[in-house]
N, C-alpha and C positions, 0 to 999 in steps of 0.2 A: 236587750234589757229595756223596759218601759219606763221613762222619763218620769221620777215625782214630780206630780201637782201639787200635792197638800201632804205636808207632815207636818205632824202634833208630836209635841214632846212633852212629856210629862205631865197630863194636862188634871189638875186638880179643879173640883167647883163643889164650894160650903155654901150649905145657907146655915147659918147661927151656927150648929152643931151636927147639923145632917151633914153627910158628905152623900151627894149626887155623883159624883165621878171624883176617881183616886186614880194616881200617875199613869192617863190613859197614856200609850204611846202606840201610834197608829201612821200609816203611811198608805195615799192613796196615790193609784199611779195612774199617767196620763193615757182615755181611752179606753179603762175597763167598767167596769159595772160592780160596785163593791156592795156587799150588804150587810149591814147592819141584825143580828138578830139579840134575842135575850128575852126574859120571861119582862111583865109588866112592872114598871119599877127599875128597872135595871141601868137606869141611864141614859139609852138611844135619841129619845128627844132634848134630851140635858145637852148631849152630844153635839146634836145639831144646831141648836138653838146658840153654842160657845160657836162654831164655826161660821155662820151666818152672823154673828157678830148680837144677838136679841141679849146673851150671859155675857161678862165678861169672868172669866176665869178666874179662881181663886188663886192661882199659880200654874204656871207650865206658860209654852210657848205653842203661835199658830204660823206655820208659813207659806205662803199660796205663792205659787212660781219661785222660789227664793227669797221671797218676800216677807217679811216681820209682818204680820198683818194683826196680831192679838191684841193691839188697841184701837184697832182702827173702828170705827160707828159701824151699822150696818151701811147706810150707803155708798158710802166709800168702799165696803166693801164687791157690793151689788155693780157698783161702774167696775171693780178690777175681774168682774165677770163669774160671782157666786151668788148663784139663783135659787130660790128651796121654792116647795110643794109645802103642806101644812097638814099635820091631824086632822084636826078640825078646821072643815073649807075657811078663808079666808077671802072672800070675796065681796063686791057691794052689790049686795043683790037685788038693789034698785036699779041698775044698773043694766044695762043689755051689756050680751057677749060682748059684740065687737068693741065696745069704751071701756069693758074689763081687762082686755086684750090691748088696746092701746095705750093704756095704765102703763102696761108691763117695760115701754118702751122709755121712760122718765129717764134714764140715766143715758139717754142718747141723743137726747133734744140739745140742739147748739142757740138755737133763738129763743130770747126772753120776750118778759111783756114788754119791753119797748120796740123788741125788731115786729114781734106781733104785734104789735099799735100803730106802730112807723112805717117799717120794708116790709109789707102785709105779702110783697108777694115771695122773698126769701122764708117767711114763716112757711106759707101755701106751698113752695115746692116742699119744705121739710115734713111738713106732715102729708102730701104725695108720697113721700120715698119711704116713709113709716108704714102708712098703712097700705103700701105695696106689701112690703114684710109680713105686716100682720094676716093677711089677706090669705101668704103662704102658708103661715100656720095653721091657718082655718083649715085651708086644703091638705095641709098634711094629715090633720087629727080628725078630720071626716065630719067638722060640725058644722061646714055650711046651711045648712038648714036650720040650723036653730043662731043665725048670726046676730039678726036681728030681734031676739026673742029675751025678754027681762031675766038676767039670771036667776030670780025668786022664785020663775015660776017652771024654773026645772027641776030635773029627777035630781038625784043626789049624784048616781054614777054620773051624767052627762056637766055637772059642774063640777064634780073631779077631773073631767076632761079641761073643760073650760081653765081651771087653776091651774092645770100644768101649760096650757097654751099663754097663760099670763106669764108663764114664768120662761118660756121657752123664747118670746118675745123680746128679752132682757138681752137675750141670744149668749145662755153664758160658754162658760169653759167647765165649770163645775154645778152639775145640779143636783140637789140634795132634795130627795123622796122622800117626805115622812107618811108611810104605810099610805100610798097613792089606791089600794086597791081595798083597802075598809070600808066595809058595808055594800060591795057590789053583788052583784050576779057572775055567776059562771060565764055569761057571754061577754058582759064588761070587762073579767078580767081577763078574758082571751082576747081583748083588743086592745086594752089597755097593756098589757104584757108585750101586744106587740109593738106598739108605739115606743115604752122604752126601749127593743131590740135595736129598733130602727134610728130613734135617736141619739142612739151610740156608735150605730154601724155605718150613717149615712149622714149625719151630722158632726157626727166627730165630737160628742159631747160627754167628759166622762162624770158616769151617774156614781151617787150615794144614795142606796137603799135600804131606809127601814120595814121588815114586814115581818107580819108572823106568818102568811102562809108559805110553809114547807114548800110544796112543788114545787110554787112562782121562784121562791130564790134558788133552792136545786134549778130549774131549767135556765136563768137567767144571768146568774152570779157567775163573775169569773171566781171572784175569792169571798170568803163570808171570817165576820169576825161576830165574836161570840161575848154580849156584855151579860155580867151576871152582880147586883149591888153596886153596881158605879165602876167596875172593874172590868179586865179585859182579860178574860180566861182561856181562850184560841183564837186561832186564824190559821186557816189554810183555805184549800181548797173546799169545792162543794161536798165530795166526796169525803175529801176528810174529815170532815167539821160534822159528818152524818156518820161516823165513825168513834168520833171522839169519844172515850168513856165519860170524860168529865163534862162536856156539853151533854150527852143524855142523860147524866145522870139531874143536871142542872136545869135543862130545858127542854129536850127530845124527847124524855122517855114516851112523854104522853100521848104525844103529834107521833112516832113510829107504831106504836102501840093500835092507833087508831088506824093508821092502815094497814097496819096487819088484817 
């Protein structure tokens, strides 16, 4: 039986009179690759956004390792090691890769502006031992080539890479995907698909993913849960959840239909 990371209880979020999410209750477990689906509107980034700590909840509870976490800021959550990707890149695209990429490492810096002012050389080993790390991630996500290159003036796929290397940087335990593979190419998402494979299987890092395409979560999902109006209408397996009456008849019908 796989260890909970993250269970939600109950988890409600209003704006005025809109309900965005009604008594979600959800459990992800340490190591797998969960995915998010549901038509547009449906809550999945509401979702994420209460878990990374950007909403706070209108009621329900969040708890990461055992942990109360539902009041906690985002950074605090970010140091107990909950990292996301974003819809819409969020990156400083004056910026080159690699100081996007070193960004990522804020909540692991031990020396301030006075050791950096002061003991200039306990800073210099700490940002040595940082951008060793970051250096690996480059290597892992294939973008040494473009390390030193302004992220402005890249493709959109290749700074979707760059944004999950900011965030993989954080080095968490839990990473939350919001649709990493929007707006790519067939060969982007075949790389990008594998980079989460591998980041689950050889980092030990367990994913939350939102996407709409079909395939990618079929081949990638260990479990898929199904949001439909702010609500949680299944969860099972991949297989079942592409079974489900009431998820096709709510979201599938149109994505099975097309490949037929």
């Amino acid at each position: 039986m796989q260890q909970e990371l993250l269970v939600v209880e109950n988890l409600s979020l209003h704006f005025g009179g809109v309900a965005a999410l009604t008594n979600i209750d959800l459990t992800v477990r340490k190591g797998e690759i969960l995915a998010i689906i549901g038509p547009n509107g449906a809550g999945k980034t509401s979702f994420l956004n209460c878990i990374s700590g950007l909403y706070r909840p209108s009621s329900g509870r969040i708890f990461f390792e055992g942990r109360d976490i539902t009041r906690l800021p985002p950074h605090r959550r970010a140091a107990l090691g909950i990292a996301r990707t974003f819809q819409n890149i969020e990156l400083f695209k004056h910026m080159t890769v690699l100081d996007n990429i070193m960004l990522g490492r804020h909540v692991h810096l031990r020396s301030g502006i006075l050791a950096g002012g002061i003991y200039w050389g306990l800073a210099q080993k700490e940002e040595v031992r940082h951008r060793r790390r970051v250096e690996e991630i480059i290597d892992f996500l294939e973008i040494e080539f473009i390390r030193n290159k302004v992220v402005g003036s890249l493709s959109y796929g290749l700074q979707k890479r760059v944004e999950l290397a900011r965030a993989l940087a954080l080095e968490p335990k839990l990473l939350l995907l919001d649709e990493p593979m929007a707006g790519m190419n067939v060969e982007e998402k075949e790389d990008m698909a594998r980079f989460i494979l591998d980041i689950a299987e050889e980092w030990g890092v367990t994913l939350v993913l939102i996407e709409h395409d079909m395939g990618v979560v079929m081949d990638l999902s260990d479990r898929v849960v199904v949001f439909d109006f702010g609500r949680k209408i299944a969860e099972g397996l991949p297989e079942e959840i592409k079974q489900n009456p009431r998820v096709v008849e709510a979201y599938l019908g149109g994505q099975l239909a097309e490949e037929d």
